[in-house]
Each structure stands twice: as C-alpha cells, then as structure tokens.
N, C-alpha and C positions, 0 to 999 in steps of 0.2 A: 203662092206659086203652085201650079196646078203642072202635073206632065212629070215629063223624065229630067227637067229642068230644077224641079222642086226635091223630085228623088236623087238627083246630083246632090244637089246644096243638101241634103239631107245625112246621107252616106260622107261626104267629104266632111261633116261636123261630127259625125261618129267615130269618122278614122282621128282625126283632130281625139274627140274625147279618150280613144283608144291609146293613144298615143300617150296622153296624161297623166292613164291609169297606168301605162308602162312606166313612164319615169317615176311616178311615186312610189309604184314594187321596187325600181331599185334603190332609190332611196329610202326604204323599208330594211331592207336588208344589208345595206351600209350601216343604216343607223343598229341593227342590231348586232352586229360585226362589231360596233365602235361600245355598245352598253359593258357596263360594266361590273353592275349588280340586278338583282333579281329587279328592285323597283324601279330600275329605268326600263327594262324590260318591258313592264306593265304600262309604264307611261308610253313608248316609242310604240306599241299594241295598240294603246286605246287612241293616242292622236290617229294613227294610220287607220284603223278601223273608221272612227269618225270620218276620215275624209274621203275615205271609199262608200260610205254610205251616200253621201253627197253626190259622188261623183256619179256613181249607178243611179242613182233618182234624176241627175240631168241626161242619161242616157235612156233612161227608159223612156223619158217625155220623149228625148226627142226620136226617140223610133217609132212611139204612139203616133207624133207629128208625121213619119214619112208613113205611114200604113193606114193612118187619115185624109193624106193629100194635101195637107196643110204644111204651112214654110216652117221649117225647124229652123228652130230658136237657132239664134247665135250663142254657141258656146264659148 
C-alpha cells in the first residue's frame, strides 16, 4: 500500500500498538501495588521489561514500514 492510504493503516497500527504499551504500564503498576516482597518485585520488572522489549521492536518495524512506504504489518 503506496500513498496516504498506507500511511493511514500505518499510524492507526501505531496508535493500536500505543495503546497496548499503555494498558501494560498499568498493569505494571497494579502489579507492583499488589507485590509483596522484594522478589516478586524483580519478577513483576523482568516479565514487564521483557514485554516492552517486544513490544518497541514491533513498533519500530512498523514505523520503519510507514517511512519506507511499505504496508505495516498487522499488529
């Protein structure tokens, strides 16, 4: 998808991935709210780190995607 067509669908899977990364901050902070001891701490850290890593790697493609002109990925 070539055009302002493609830069649509592009931008509306960013806000979509934006979105994602919002509800997993709050659930981030729930769950740190809910720890108990230091080592769930580290545990409720390193899952939430991991999944932010993920999540920024399917956003950066898919911005690579819209500033290439090419159809970004379904997130």
């Amino acid at each position: 998808m070539n055009g302002p067509l493609g830069a649509i669908a592009g931008i509306e899977a960013c806000q979509a991935l934006f979105m994602e990364i919002t509800r997993d901050n709050l659930n981030f902070a729930a769950s740190l709210a809910a720890t108990r001891s230091p080592l769930d701490i580290l545990d409720v850290a390193t899952k939430f780190a991991g999944r932010q890593i993920g999540m920024y790697g399917r956003l950066s493609r898919a911005v690579v995607n819209i500033a290439a002109g090419r159809q970004a990925p379904t997130i």
